[in-house]
C-alpha positions in Angstrom: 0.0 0.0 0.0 1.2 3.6 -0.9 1.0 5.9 2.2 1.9 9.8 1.6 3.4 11.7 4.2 3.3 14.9 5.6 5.6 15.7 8.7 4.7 18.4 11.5 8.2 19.4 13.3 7.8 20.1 17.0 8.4 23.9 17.4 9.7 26.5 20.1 7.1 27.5 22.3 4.5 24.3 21.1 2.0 23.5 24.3 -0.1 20.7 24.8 -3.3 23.5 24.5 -2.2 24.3 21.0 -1.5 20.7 20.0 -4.8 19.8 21.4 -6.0 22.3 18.9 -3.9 21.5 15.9 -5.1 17.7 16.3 -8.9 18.4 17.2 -8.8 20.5 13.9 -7.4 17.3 11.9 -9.5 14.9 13.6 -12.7 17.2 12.2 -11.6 17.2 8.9 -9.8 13.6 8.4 -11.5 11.4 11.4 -9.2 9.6 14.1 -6.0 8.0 13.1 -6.7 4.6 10.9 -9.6 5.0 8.4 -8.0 7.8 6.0 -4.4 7.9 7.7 -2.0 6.8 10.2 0.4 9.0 12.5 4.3 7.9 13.2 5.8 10.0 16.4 9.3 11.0 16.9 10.9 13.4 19.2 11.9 15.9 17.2 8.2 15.5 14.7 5.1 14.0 13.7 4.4 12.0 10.8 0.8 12.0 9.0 0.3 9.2 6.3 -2.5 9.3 4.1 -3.7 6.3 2.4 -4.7 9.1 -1.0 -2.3 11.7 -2.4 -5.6 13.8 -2.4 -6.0 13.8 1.3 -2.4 14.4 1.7 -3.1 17.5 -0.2 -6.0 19.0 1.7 -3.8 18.5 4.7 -0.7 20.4 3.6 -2.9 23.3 1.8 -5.3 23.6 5.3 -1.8 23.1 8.0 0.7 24.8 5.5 2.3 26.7 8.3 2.7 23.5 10.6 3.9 20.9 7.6 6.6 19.9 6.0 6.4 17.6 2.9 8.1 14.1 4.1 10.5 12.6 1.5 9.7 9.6 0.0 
């Protein structure tokens, strides 16, 4: 199965308040983790794979400022 990424970095300053928000405002859009993506954790990031390049998409136009496209 293809899976396309998109990675958010960890930032100065991020607090659990506003990465309760950034995730609640993913959840609305995309659903919880498993039916139209998975999530990989890291220390330093976390990865979003979507199971369609077009969901992938949406999520890097609608988070530009908190993604990073992943490298294949």
């Amino acid at each position: 199965m293809i899976l396309y990424p998109a990675r958010v970095e960890w930032q100065a300053g991020d607090t659990i308040l506003s990465w309760d928000g950034f995730l609640e405002s993913v959840i609305e859009v995309f659903g919880l983790p498993g039916d139209r993506y998975v999530t990989e954790l890291d220390a330093n990031y976390m990865d979003f794979k979507f199971y369609t390049e077009q969901d992938r998409m949406l999520f890097l136009t609608g988070w530009s400022a908190r993604t990073l496209p992943e490298q294949r």
